[in-house]
C-alpha positions as CSV (number, residue, x, y, z in Angstrom):
1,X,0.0,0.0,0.0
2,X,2.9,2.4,1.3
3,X,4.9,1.1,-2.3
4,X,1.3,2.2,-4.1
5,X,1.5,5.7,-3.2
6,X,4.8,6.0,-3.2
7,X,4.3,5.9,-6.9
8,X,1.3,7.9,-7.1
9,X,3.6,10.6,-5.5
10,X,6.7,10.1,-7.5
11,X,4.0,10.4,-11.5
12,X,2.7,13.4,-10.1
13,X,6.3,14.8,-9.4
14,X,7.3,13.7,-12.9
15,X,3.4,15.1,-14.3
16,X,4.6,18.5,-12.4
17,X,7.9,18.8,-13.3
18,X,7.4,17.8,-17.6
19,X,4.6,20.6,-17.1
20,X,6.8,22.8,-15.6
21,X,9.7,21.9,-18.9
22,X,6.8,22.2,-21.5
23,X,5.9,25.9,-20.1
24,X,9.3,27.2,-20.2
25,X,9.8,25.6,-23.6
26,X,6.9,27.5,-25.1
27,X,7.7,30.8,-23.0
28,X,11.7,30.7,-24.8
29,X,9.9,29.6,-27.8
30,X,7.7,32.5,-28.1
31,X,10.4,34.6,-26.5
32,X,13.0,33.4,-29.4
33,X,10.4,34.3,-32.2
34,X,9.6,38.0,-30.5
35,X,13.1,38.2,-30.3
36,X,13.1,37.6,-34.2
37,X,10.8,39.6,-35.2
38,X,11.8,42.2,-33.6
39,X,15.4,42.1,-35.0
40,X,14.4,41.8,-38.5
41,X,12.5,45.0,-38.1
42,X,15.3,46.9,-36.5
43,X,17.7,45.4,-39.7
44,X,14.8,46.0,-41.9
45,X,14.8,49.8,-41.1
46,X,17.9,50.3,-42.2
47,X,17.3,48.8,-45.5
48,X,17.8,50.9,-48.7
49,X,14.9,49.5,-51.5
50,X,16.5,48.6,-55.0
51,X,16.7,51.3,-58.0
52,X,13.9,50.2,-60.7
53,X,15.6,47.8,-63.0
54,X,16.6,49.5,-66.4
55,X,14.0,49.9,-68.9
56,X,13.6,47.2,-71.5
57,X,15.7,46.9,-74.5
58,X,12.2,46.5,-76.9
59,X,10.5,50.3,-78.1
60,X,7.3,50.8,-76.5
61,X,4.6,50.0,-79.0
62,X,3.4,53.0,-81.1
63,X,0.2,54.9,-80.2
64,X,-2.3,54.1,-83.1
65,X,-3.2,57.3,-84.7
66,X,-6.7,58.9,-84.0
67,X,-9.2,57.8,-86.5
68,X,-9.7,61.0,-89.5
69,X,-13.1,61.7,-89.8
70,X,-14.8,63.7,-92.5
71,X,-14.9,66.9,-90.5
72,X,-11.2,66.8,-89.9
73,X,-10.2,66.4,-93.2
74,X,-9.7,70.0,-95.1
75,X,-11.9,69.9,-98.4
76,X,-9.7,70.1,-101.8
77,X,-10.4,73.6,-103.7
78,X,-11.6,72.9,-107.1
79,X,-9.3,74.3,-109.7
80,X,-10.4,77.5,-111.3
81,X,-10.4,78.4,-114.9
82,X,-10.1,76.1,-117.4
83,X,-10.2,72.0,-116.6
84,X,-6.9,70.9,-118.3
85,X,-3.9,72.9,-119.7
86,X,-1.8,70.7,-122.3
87,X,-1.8,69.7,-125.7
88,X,-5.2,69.2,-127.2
89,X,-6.6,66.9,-130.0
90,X,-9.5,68.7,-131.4
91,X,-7.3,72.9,-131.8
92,X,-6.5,73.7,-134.6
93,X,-5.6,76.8,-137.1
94,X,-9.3,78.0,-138.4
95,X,-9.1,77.9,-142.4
96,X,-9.2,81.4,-142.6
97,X,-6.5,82.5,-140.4
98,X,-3.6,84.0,-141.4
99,X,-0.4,82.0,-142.5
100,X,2.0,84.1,-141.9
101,X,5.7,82.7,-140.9
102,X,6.4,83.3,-137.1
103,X,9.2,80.3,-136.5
104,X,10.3,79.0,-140.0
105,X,8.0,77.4,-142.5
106,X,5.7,77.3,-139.5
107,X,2.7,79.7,-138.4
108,X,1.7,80.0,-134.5
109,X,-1.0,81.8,-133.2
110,X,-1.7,82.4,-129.9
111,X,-4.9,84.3,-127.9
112,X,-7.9,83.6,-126.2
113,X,-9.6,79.9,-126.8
114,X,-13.1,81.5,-128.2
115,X,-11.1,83.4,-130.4
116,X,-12.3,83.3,-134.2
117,X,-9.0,82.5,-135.4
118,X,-8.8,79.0,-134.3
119,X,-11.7,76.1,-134.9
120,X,-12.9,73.3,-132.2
121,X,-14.1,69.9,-133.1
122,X,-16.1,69.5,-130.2
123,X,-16.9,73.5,-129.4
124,X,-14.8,75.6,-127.5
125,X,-14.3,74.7,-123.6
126,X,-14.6,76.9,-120.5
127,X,-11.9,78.8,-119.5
128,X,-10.6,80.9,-117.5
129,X,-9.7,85.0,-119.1
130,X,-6.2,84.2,-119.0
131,X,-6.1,81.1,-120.3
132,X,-4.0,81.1,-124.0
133,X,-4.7,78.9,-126.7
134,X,-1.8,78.2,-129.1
135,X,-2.3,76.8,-132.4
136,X,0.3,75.8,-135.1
137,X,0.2,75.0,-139.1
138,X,2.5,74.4,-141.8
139,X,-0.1,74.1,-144.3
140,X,-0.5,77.2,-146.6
141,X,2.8,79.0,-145.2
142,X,5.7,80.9,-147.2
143,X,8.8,79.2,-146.9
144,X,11.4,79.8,-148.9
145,X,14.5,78.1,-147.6
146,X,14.3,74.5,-146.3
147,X,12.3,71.8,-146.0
148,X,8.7,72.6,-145.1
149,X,7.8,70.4,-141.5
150,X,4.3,68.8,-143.4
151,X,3.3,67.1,-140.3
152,X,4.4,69.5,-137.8
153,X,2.9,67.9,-134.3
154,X,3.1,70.0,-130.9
155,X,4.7,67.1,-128.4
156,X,4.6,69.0,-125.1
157,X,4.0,72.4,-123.8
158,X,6.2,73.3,-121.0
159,X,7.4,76.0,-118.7
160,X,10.6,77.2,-118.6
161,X,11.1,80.4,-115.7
162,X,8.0,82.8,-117.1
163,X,8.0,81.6,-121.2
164,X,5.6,79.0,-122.1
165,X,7.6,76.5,-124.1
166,X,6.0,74.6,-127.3
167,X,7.6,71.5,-128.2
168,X,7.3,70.5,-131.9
169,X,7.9,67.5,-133.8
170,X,7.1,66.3,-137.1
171,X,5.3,63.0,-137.3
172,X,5.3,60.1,-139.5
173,X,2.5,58.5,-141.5
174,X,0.0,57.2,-139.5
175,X,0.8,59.3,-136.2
176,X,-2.2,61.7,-135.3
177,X,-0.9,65.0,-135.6
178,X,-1.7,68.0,-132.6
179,X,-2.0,71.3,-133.6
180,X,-3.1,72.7,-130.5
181,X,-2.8,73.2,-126.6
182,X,-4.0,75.3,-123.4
183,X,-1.7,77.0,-121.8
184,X,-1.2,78.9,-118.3
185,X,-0.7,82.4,-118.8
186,X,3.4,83.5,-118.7
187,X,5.0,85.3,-116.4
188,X,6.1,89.5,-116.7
189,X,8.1,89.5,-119.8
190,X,7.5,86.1,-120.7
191,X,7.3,84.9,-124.2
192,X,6.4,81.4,-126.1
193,X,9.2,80.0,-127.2
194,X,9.6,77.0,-129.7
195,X,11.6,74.2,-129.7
196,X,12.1,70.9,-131.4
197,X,11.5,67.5,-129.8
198,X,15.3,67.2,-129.1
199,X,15.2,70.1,-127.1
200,X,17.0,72.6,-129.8
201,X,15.7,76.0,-130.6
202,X,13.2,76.1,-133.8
203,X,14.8,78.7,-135.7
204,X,12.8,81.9,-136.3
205,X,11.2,83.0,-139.7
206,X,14.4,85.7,-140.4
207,X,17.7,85.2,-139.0
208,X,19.6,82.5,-137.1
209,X,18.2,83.4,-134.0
210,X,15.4,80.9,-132.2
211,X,11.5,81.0,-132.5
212,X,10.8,83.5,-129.5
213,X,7.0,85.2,-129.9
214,X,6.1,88.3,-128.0
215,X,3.3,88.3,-126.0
């Protein structure tokens, strides 16, 4: 009986005392992880954060451009005067016209597109005041030195500082042949001058000179 509690005494010494470990294991536990924490925030205070990392080596995509709508968009101005300045099919010299020599063999005439001296096969088109019509012929003209141009063609009208520059060339069988164009007006002092497809002066009716007509 004495032997029975004897033992009863000595598992509640060894129930007291492993109580008595596990609480002061748990109290340095928690104290060791306090302890932690608060070191980490005294080391993290003194912490400097990282610059940004430097900017990727690939270009930002572009921006896509605002859409354009129909109010945004400026209008085009309508051209004024007449619709199309160049060389023209349906100009020509009208039959009654003088022939007189300007360049030589050749006649040009020059003025306003409703003028009387030149014919339209399909009427006479709307332009503006200042707008020249230029007509050439070969047919009919005095020339007395060199070989008349039969089939004298105009190839180009150009511009060349404030002259108006008339191309000619003389066609082949079977080529249609232009005897007329539209022309802006020239500038102060400018002239029409005439030259040959080549790009070398048509010589004038008298002299050696080139074709140059005075407006």
């Amino acid at each position: 009986m004495r032997h029975s509690r004897g033992k009863q005494k000595l598992l509640a010494a060894c129930v007291l005392a492993f109580g008595a470990s596990s609480c002061r294991t748990q109290v340095k536990a928690k104290a060791s992880v306090n302890t932690g924490e608060a070191e980490a925030q005294e080391d993290r205070k003194w912490e400097i954060p990282e610059p940004a990392g430097p900017p990727s080596d690939t270009p930002p995509a572009p921006a896509k451009p605002a859409p354009r709508v129909a109010s945004a968009v400026a209008p085009v101005a309508p051209l004024q005067g007449v619709a199309f300045l160049g060389v023209v099919h349906d100009l020509s010299l009208a039959p009654g016209a003088p022939r007189t020599a300007v360049c030589r063999c050749l006649a040009v005439a020059h003025g306003a597109p409703n003028d009387g001296m030149f014919v339209w096969q399909a009427g006479s088109p709307a332009a503006g005041q200042e707008t020249i019509a230029i007509a050439i012929a070969a047919d009919g003209v005095s020339c007395p030195s060199g070989t008349p141009p039969v089939r004298a063609s105009i190839a180009a009208i150009e511009r060349e500082g404030a002259d108006i520059v008339v191309v000619v060339e003389n066609v082949g069988e079977g080529r249609p042949i232009m005897r007329g164009a539209l022309a802006a007006p020239p500038g102060p002092n400018g002239a029409i001058l005439v030259r040959t497809r080549h790009g070398t002066p048509y010589p004038a009716a008298t002299g050696a000179g080139p074709c140059r007509i005075a407006l």
